[in-house]
C-alpha positions as CSV (number, residue, x, y, z in Angstrom):
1,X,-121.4,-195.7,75.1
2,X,-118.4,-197.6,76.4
3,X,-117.0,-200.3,73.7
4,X,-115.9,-203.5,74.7
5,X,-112.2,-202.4,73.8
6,X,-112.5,-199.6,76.0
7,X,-114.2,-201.2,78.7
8,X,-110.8,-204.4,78.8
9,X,-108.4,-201.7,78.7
10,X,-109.7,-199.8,81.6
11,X,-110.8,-202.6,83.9
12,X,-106.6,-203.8,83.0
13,X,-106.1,-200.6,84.7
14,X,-108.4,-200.9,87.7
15,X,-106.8,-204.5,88.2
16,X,-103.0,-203.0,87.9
17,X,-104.2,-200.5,90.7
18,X,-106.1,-202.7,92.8
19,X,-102.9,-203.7,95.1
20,X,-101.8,-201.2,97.9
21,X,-97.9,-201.5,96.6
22,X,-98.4,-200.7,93.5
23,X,-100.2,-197.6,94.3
24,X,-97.4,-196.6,96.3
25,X,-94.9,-197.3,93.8
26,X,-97.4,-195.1,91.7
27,X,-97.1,-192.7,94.3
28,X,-93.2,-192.7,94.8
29,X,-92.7,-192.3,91.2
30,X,-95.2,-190.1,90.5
31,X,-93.2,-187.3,93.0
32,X,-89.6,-187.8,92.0
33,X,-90.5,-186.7,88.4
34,X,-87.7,-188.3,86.8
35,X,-86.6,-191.9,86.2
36,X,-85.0,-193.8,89.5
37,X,-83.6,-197.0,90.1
38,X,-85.3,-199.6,90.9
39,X,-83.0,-200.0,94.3
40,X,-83.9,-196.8,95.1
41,X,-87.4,-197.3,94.5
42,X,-87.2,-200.4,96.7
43,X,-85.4,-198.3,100.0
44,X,-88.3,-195.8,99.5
45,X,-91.2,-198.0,99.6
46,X,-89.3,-200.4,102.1
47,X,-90.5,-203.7,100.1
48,X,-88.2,-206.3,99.1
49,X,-86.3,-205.9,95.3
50,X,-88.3,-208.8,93.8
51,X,-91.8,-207.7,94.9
52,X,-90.9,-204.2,93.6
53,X,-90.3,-205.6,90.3
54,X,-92.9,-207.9,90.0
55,X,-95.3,-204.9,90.7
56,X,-93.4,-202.7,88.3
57,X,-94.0,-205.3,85.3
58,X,-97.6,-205.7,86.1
59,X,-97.6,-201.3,85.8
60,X,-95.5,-202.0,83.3
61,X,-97.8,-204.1,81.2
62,X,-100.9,-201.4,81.3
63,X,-98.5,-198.3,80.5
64,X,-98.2,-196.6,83.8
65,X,-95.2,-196.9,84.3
66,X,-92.0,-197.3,81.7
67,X,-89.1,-199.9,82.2
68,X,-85.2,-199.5,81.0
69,X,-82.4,-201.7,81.8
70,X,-79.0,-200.4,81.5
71,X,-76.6,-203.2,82.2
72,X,-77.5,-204.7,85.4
73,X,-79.6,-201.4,86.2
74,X,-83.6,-201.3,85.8
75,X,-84.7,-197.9,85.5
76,X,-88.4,-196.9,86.1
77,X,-90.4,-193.9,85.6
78,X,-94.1,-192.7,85.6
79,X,-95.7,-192.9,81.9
80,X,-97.5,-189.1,82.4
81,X,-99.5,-189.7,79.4
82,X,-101.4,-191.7,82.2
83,X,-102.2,-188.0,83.8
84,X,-103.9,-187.5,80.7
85,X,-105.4,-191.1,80.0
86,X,-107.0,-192.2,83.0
87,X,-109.0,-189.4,84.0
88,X,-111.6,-189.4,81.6
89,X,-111.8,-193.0,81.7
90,X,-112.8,-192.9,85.0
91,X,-115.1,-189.7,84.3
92,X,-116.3,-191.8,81.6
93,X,-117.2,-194.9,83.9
94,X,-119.3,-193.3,86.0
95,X,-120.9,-190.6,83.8
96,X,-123.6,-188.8,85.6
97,X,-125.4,-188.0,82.2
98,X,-125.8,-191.5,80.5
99,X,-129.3,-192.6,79.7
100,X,-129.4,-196.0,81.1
101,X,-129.0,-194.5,84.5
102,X,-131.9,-194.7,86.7
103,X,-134.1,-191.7,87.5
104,X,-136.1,-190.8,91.0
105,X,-138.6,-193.3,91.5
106,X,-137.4,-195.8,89.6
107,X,-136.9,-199.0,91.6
108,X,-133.4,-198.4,91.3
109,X,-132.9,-195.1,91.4
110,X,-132.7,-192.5,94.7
C-alpha cells in the first residue's frame, strides 16, 4: 500500500513533469552527462533564459535536477539518483498485482 507521504512526493513529481519544457530540459540534461550552463541549456532548448530558469527551480524543488551558482554562473545537472527513484514509483503506481484491482467480471474490470 502506498502512504500518503509517498503518494505527495510522487504526484510533486508527476506535476514537475507535466510541462513539455521541462521534459526537454530533462532530456537535454539527461544526454550531456555532466553539469552545463544554464546559457547553454537555453541555446539548446531554444527558450528564453527566464523560462529556462523558472522550469529549472520547479525540477529543482522535486530533486531532478541540481542547481549551483558560481558568481554570475547557474550551473545545472541531472540528479541520477532520479534514474533510480522514479522507476519504481511509477511501477509502484500502477502495480498489476495489488488487491484492490478489479478482476474479470467485475463491473469494473475487463
Amino acid at each position: 500500500m502506498i502512504t500518503s507521504d509517498q503518494a505527495a512526493a510522487w504526484a510533486s513529481w508527476f506535476r514537475a513533469l507535466g510541462d513539455p519544457t521541462r521534459i526537454r530540459l530533462l532530456h537535454v540534461l539527461a544526454g550531456a552527462g555532466k553539469p552545463m550552463k544554464v546559457g547553454t541549456l537555453v541555446e539548446r532548448v531554444e527558450v528564453g533564459q527566464s523560462t529556462v530558469s523558472h522550469h529549472l527551480r520547479q525540477l529543482a524543488g522535486v530533486g531532478f535536477v541540481r542547481l549551483r551558482r558560481e558568481g554570475t554562473t547557474t550551473w545545472c545537472e541531472i540528479n541520477r539518483d532520479c534514474f533510480s527513484a522514479f522507476p519504481p514509483a511509477a511501477a509502484s503506481i500502477m502495480d498489476a498485482r495489488r488487491e484492490d484491482r478489479p478482476t474479470a467480471g467485475d463491473p469494473d474490470g475487463t
